[in-house]
KEZA-183351 format. One record per atom (N, C-alpha, C): residue in one letter; x negated, y negated, z negated. Coordinates in pm, whole numbers, padded with zeros to 5 digits, always signed. Each point is the difference from the previous one (the first is absolute). Example, Ala and Ser with C-alpha at 12.3 -4.5 7.8 and 13.67 -1.06 7.14 Angstrom:
<pts>
A-01319+00569-00780A+00089-00119+00000A-00090-00120+00000S+00035-00105+00072S-00082-00119-00006S+00077-00109-00073
</pts>
This chain:
<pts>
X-00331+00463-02362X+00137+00037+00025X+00052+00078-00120X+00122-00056+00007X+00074+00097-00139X+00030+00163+00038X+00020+00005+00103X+00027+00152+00049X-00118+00022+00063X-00009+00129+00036X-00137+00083+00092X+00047-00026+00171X-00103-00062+00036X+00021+00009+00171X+00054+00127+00029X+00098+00008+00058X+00101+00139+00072X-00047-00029+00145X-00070+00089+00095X-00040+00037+00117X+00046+00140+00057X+00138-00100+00139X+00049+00176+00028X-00016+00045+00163X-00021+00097+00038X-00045+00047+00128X+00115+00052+00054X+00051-00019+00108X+00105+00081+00059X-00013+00058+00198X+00041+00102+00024X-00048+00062+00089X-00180+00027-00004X-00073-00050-00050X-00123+00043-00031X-00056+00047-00095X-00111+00024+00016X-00049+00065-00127X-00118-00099-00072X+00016+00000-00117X-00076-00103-00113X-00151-00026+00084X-00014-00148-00016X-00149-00022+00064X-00107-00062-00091X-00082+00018-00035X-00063-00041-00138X-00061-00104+00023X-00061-00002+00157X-00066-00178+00034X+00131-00088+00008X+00150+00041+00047X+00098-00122+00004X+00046-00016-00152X-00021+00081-00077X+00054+00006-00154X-00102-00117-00061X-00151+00019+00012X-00065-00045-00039X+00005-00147+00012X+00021-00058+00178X+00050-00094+00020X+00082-00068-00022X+00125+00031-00006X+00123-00019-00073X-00050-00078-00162X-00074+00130-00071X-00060+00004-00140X-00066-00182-00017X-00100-00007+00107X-00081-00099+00020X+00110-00147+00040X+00076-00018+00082X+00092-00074+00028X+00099-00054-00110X+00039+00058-00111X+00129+00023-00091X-00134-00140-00060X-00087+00133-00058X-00079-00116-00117X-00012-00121+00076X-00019-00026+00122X-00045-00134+00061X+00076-00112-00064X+00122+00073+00042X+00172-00130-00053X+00012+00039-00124X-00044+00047-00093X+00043-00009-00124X-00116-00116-00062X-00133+00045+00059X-00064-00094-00014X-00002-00184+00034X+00072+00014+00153X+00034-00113+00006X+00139-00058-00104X+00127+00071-00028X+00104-00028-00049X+00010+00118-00106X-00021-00029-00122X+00018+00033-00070X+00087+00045-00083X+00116-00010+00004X+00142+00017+00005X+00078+00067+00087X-00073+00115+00034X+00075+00120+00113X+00016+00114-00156X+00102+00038+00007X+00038+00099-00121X+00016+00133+00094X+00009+00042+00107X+00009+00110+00108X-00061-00035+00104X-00039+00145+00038X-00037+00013+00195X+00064+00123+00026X+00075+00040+00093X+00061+00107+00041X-00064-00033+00167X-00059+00093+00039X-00048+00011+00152X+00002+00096+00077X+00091+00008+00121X+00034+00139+00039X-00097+00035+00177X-00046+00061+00051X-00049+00021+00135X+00070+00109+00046X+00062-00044+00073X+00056+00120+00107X-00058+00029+00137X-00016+00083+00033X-00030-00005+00155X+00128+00027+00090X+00040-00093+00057X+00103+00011+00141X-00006+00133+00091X+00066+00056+00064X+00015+00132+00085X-00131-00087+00149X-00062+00116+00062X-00050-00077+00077X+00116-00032+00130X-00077-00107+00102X+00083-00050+00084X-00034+00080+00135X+00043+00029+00068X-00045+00038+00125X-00134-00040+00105X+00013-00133-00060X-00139-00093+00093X-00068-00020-00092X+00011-00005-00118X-00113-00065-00095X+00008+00069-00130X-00136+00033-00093X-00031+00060-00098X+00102-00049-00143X-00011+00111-00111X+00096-00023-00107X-00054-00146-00052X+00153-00066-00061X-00051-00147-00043X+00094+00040-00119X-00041-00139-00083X+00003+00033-00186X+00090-00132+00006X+00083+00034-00106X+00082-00060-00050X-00009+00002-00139X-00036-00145-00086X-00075-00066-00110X+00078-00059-00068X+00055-00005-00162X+00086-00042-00039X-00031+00009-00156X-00004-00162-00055X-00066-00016-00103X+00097-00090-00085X+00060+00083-00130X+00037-00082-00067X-00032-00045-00141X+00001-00162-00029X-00065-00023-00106X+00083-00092-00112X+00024+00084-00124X+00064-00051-00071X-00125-00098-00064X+00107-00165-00027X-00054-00137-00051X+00091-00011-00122X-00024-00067-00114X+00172-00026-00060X+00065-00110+00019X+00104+00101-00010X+00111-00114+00052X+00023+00038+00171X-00079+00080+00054X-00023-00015+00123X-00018+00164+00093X+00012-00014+00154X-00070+00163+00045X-00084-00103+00131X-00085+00059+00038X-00074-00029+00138X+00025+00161+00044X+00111-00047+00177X-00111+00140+00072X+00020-00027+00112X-00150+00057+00063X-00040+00010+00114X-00028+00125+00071X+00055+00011+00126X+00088+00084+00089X-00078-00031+00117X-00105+00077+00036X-00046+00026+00140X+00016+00088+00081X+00079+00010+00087X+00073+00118+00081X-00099-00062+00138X-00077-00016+00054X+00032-00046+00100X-00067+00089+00179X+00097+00022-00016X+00027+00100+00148X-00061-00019+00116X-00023-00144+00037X-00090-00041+00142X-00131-00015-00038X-00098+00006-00140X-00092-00063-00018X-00120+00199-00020X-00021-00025+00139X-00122+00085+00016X-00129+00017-00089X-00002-00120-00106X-00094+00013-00079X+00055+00063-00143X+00130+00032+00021X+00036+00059-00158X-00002+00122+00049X-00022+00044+00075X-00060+00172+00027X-00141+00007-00117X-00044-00095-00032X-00080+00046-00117X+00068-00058-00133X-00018+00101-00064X+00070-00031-00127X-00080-00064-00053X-00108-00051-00043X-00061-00065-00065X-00014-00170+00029X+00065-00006+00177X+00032-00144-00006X+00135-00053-00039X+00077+00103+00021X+00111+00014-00018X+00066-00052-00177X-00073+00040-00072X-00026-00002-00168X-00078-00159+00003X-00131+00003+00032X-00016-00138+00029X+00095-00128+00046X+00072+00042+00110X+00077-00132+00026X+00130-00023-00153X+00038+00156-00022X+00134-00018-00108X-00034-00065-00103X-00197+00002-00035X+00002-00053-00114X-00043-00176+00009X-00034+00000+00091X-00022-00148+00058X+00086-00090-00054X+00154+00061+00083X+00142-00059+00040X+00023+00015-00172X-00002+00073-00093X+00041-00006-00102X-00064-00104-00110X-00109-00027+00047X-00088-00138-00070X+00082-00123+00055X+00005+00001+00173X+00065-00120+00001X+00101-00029-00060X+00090+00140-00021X+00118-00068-00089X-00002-00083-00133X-00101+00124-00083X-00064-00062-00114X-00038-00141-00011X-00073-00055+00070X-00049-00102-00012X+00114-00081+00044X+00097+00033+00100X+00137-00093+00008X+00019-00026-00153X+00052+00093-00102X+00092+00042-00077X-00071-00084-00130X-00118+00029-00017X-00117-00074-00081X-00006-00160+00038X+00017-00040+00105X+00013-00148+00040X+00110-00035-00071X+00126+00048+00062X+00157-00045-00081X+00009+00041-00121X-00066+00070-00080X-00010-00013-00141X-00072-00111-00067X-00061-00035+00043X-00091-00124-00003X+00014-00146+00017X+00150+00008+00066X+00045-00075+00069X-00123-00077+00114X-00023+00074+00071X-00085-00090+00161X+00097+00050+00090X+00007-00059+00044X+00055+00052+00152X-00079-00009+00109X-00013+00053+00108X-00072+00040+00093X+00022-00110+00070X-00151-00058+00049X+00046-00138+00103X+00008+00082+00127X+00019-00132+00111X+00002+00055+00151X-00116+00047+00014X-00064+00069+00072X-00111+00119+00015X+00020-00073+00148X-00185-00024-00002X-00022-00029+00224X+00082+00144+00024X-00083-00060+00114X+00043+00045+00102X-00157+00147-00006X+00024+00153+00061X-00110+00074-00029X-00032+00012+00142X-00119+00093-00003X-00054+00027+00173X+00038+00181-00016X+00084+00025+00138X-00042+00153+00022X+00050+00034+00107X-00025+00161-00015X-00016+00020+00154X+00170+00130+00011X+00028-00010+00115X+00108+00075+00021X-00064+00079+00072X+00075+00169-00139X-00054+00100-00006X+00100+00084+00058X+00139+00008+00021X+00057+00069+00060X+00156-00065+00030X+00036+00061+00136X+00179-00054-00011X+00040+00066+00052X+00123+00027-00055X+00102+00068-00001X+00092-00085+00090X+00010-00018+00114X+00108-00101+00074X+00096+00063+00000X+00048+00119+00045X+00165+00008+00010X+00023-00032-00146X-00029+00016-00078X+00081+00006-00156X-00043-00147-00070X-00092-00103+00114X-00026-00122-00052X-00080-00029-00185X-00052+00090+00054X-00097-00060-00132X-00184+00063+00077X-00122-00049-00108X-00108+00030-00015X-00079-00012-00128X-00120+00028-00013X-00105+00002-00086X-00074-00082+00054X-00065-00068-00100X-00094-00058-00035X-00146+00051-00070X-00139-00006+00035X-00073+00006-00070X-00092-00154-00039X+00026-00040-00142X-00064-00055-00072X-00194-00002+00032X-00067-00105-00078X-00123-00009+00047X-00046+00078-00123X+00064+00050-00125X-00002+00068-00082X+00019+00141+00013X+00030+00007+00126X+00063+00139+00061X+00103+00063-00109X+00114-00084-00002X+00126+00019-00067X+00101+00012+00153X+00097+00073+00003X+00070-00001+00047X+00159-00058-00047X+00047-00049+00105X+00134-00156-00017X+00080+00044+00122X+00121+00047-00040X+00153+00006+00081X-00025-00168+00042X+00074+00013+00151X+00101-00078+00041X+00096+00044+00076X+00081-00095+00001X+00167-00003+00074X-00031-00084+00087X+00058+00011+00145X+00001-00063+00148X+00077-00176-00048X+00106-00002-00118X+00031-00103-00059X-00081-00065-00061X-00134+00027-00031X-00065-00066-00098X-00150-00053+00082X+00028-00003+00157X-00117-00050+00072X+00037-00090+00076X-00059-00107+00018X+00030-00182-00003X+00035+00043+00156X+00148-00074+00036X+00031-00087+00136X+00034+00160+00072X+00031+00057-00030X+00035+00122+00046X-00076+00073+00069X-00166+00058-00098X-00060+00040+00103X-00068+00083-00019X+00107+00094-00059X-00009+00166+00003X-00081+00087+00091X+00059-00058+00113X-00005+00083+00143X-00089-00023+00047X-00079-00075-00055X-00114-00066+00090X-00148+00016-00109X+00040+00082-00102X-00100+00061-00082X-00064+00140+00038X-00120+00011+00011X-00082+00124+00036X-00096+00029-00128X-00005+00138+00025X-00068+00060-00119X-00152-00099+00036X-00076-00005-00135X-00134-00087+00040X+00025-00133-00058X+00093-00057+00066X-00003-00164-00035X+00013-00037-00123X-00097-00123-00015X-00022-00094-00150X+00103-00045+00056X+00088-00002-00175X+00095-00072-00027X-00005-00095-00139X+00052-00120-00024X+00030-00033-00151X+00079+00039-00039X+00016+00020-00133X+00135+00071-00078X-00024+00011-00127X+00187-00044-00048X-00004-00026-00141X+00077+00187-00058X-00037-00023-00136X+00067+00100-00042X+00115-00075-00124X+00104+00099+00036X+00113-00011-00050X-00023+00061-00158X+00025-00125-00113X-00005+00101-00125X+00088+00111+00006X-00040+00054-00079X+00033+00180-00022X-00017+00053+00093X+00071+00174-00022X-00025+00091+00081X+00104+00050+00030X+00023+00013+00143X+00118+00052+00088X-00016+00150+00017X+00065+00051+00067X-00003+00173-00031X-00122+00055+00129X-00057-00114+00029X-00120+00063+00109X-00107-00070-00071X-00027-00001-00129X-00146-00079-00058X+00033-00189+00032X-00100-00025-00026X-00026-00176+00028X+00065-00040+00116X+00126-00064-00001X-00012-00052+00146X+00008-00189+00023X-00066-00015+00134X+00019-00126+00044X+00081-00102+00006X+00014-00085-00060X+00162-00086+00008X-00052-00109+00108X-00090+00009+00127X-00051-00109+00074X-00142+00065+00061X+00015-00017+00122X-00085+00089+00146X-00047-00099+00062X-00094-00046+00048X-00041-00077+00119X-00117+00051+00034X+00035+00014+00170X-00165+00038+00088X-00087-00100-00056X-00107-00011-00014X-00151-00081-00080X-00019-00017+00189X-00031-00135+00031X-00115-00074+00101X+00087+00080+00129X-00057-00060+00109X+00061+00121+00114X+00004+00097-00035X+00059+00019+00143X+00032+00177+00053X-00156+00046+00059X+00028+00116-00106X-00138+00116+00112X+00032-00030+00174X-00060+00046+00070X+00000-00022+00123X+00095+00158+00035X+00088+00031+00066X+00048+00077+00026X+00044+00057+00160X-00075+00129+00045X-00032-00007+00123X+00104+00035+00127
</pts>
Protein backbone atom coordinates (compact mmCIF):
# COMPACT_ATOMS: atom_id res chain seq x y z
CA UNK A 1 0.00 0.00 0.00
CA UNK A 2 1.03 3.49 -0.81
CA UNK A 3 -0.24 4.89 2.48
CA UNK A 4 0.07 3.17 6.10
CA UNK A 5 -3.03 1.08 7.12
CA UNK A 6 -5.07 3.79 9.35
CA UNK A 7 -6.97 1.63 12.17
CA UNK A 8 -9.57 3.65 14.23
CA UNK A 9 -11.44 2.64 17.48
CA UNK A 10 -14.43 4.49 18.55
CA UNK A 11 -16.41 4.20 21.81
CA UNK A 12 -13.69 1.64 22.78
CA UNK A 13 -10.57 1.35 23.74
CA UNK A 14 -7.59 0.14 21.29
CA UNK A 15 -7.45 -3.79 21.14
CA UNK A 16 -4.14 -5.19 20.09
CA UNK A 17 -5.53 -8.84 19.14
CA UNK A 18 -8.37 -6.85 16.78
CA UNK A 19 -5.47 -4.44 15.53
CA UNK A 20 -3.40 -7.31 14.92
CA UNK A 21 -6.17 -8.91 13.02
CA UNK A 22 -7.19 -6.18 11.10
CA UNK A 23 -3.04 -5.95 10.57
CA UNK A 24 -3.27 -9.70 9.33
CA UNK A 25 -6.47 -9.19 7.07
CA UNK A 26 -5.25 -5.76 5.17
CA UNK A 27 -2.01 -7.82 4.05
CA UNK A 28 -4.35 -10.74 2.97
CA UNK A 29 -6.03 -8.32 0.08
CA UNK A 30 -3.12 -6.57 -0.73
CA UNK A 31 -1.70 -9.77 -1.24
CA UNK A 32 -4.45 -11.02 -3.17
CA UNK A 33 -4.93 -7.47 -5.20
CA UNK A 34 -2.24 -5.70 -5.43
CA UNK A 35 -3.34 -2.43 -6.36
CA UNK A 36 -5.03 -1.26 -3.05
CA UNK A 37 -3.08 2.20 -2.51
CA UNK A 38 -5.18 2.64 1.11
CA UNK A 39 -6.98 0.86 3.99
CA UNK A 40 -8.76 3.11 6.36
CA UNK A 41 -10.65 0.72 9.00
CA UNK A 42 -12.75 1.97 11.68
CA UNK A 43 -14.48 -0.38 14.79
CA UNK A 44 -16.93 1.13 16.75
CA UNK A 45 -18.82 -0.42 19.34
CA UNK A 46 -22.73 0.36 19.26
CA UNK A 47 -24.41 1.56 22.77
CA UNK A 48 -25.61 -1.69 24.32
CA UNK A 49 -29.26 -2.82 23.66
CA UNK A 50 -31.45 -3.67 26.41
CA UNK A 51 -31.79 -7.51 25.51
CA UNK A 52 -28.59 -8.13 23.99
CA UNK A 53 -24.76 -7.39 24.50
CA UNK A 54 -22.68 -4.34 22.75
CA UNK A 55 -22.43 -5.07 18.88
CA UNK A 56 -19.67 -3.46 16.52
CA UNK A 57 -20.12 -1.61 13.75
CA UNK A 58 -17.18 -2.28 10.93
CA UNK A 59 -16.35 -0.02 8.22
CA UNK A 60 -13.60 -0.43 5.77
CA UNK A 61 -12.48 1.77 3.22
CA UNK A 62 -10.21 0.97 0.40
CA UNK A 63 -8.71 3.22 -1.93
CA UNK A 64 -8.02 1.29 -5.72
CA UNK A 65 -7.07 3.83 -8.58
CA UNK A 66 -9.31 5.23 -10.23
CA UNK A 67 -11.53 3.77 -7.65
CA UNK A 68 -12.86 3.53 -3.51
CA UNK A 69 -14.27 0.09 -2.10
CA UNK A 70 -16.27 0.37 1.22
CA UNK A 71 -17.66 -1.89 3.30
CA UNK A 72 -20.15 -1.03 6.02
CA UNK A 73 -21.21 -3.62 8.58
CA UNK A 74 -23.66 -2.21 10.95
CA UNK A 75 -25.58 -5.06 11.56
CA UNK A 76 -27.98 -4.79 14.50
CA UNK A 77 -29.94 -8.26 14.53
CA UNK A 78 -26.80 -10.41 14.08
CA UNK A 79 -25.97 -11.78 17.67
CA UNK A 80 -22.73 -12.94 16.44
CA UNK A 81 -21.25 -9.40 15.90
CA UNK A 82 -21.32 -9.04 19.67
CA UNK A 83 -17.83 -10.33 19.02
CA UNK A 84 -15.76 -8.08 17.38
CA UNK A 85 -13.52 -10.29 15.93
CA UNK A 86 -16.30 -11.91 13.79
CA UNK A 87 -17.56 -8.91 13.19
CA UNK A 88 -13.99 -7.65 11.42
CA UNK A 89 -13.97 -11.07 9.88
CA UNK A 90 -17.21 -10.86 8.03
CA UNK A 91 -16.22 -6.84 6.89
CA UNK A 92 -13.19 -8.25 5.54
CA UNK A 93 -14.69 -11.17 3.74
CA UNK A 94 -17.44 -8.82 2.11
CA UNK A 95 -14.57 -6.54 1.08
CA UNK A 96 -12.69 -9.38 -0.98
CA UNK A 97 -15.89 -10.19 -2.55
CA UNK A 98 -16.02 -6.88 -3.85
CA UNK A 99 -12.48 -7.05 -4.90
CA UNK A 100 -12.66 -9.92 -6.75
CA UNK A 101 -16.05 -8.40 -8.39
CA UNK A 102 -13.94 -5.32 -9.36
CA UNK A 103 -10.73 -7.49 -10.47
CA UNK A 104 -13.12 -9.65 -12.75
CA UNK A 105 -14.51 -6.34 -14.61
CA UNK A 106 -11.13 -5.11 -15.00
CA UNK A 107 -10.32 -8.05 -16.74
CA UNK A 108 -13.13 -7.98 -18.56
CA UNK A 109 -14.96 -11.58 -17.18
CA UNK A 110 -18.06 -11.20 -16.10
CA UNK A 111 -19.57 -13.29 -13.58
CA UNK A 112 -21.62 -16.25 -15.00
CA UNK A 113 -24.97 -17.48 -13.41
CA UNK A 114 -23.76 -19.06 -10.08
CA UNK A 115 -26.10 -22.55 -9.03
CA UNK A 116 -28.01 -22.51 -7.05
CA UNK A 117 -26.15 -22.77 -3.00
CA UNK A 118 -27.36 -24.97 0.07
CA UNK A 119 -28.18 -23.18 3.50
CA UNK A 120 -29.79 -23.03 6.33
CA UNK A 121 -32.18 -20.24 7.68
CA UNK A 122 -30.60 -18.65 10.47
CA UNK A 123 -32.95 -16.07 11.52
CA UNK A 124 -36.30 -13.99 10.54
CA UNK A 125 -37.32 -11.11 11.08
CA UNK A 126 -41.14 -11.47 9.86
CA UNK A 127 -42.80 -8.32 10.76
CA UNK A 128 -40.09 -6.33 8.85
CA UNK A 129 -39.98 -9.34 6.13
CA UNK A 130 -36.62 -10.14 5.74
CA UNK A 131 -33.97 -13.05 7.20
CA UNK A 132 -30.47 -14.52 7.34
CA UNK A 133 -29.03 -17.04 5.94
CA UNK A 134 -26.17 -19.23 7.03
CA UNK A 135 -23.95 -20.49 4.24
CA UNK A 136 -22.19 -24.09 4.43
CA UNK A 137 -19.13 -21.77 4.67
CA UNK A 138 -20.75 -20.29 7.62
CA UNK A 139 -21.09 -16.90 5.80
CA UNK A 140 -23.99 -15.14 6.55
CA UNK A 141 -26.68 -13.85 3.42
CA UNK A 142 -29.66 -11.20 3.84
CA UNK A 143 -32.88 -12.00 2.38
CA UNK A 144 -36.05 -10.10 1.49
CA UNK A 145 -39.62 -11.98 1.85
CA UNK A 146 -39.50 -10.75 -2.16
CA UNK A 147 -36.69 -12.74 -2.98
CA UNK A 148 -38.23 -16.32 -1.84
CA UNK A 149 -39.84 -18.41 -4.72
CA UNK A 150 -43.91 -18.52 -5.01
CA UNK A 151 -44.43 -16.45 -2.05
CA UNK A 152 -43.08 -18.32 0.65
CA UNK A 153 -41.88 -16.18 3.17
CA UNK A 154 -44.36 -17.19 5.67
CA UNK A 155 -43.90 -20.51 5.48
CA UNK A 156 -40.06 -20.29 6.24
CA UNK A 157 -38.76 -21.42 9.76
CA UNK A 158 -35.55 -20.84 11.29
CA UNK A 159 -33.59 -24.39 10.53
CA UNK A 160 -34.73 -25.06 7.04
CA UNK A 161 -32.35 -26.00 3.98
CA UNK A 162 -32.91 -23.74 1.48
CA UNK A 163 -31.27 -23.10 -2.20
CA UNK A 164 -30.14 -19.71 -2.84
CA UNK A 165 -28.49 -17.52 -5.17
CA UNK A 166 -26.55 -14.52 -4.23
CA UNK A 167 -27.12 -11.30 -5.73
CA UNK A 168 -23.77 -9.64 -7.07
CA UNK A 169 -22.66 -7.00 -4.77
CA UNK A 170 -23.37 -5.84 -1.50
CA UNK A 171 -26.56 -4.35 -0.18
CA UNK A 172 -26.43 -2.41 3.09
CA UNK A 173 -27.05 -5.78 5.17
CA UNK A 174 -23.78 -7.73 3.67
CA UNK A 175 -24.42 -10.45 0.76
CA UNK A 176 -27.84 -10.76 -0.02
CA UNK A 177 -30.00 -13.40 -1.87
CA UNK A 178 -31.57 -12.48 -5.19
CA UNK A 179 -33.56 -16.18 -5.08
CA UNK A 180 -34.85 -18.47 -1.87
CA UNK A 181 -36.27 -21.84 -2.24
CA UNK A 182 -37.15 -24.43 0.62
CA UNK A 183 -34.52 -27.50 -0.59
CA UNK A 184 -36.78 -31.10 -0.65
CA UNK A 185 -39.85 -31.06 1.74
CA UNK A 186 -41.05 -29.53 4.64
CA UNK A 187 -39.58 -30.57 8.10
CA UNK A 188 -42.47 -32.22 9.67
CA UNK A 189 -44.15 -29.62 11.77
CA UNK A 190 -46.13 -30.51 14.87
Amino acid sequence: MQQPLQITFRNMDSSPSLEAQIRRRADELEQFFGRITGCRVMVEAQHRHHHQGRLFHIRIDLTLPGSEIVVSRDPAEHHAHEDAHVAVADAFDAARRQIEDKARRMHGQTKQHEEASVGTVSSLIAEAGYGFLITAEGDEVYFHRNSVASGGFNRLAVGDKVHFVVHPGEGEKGPQASSVTLLGGRRDEG
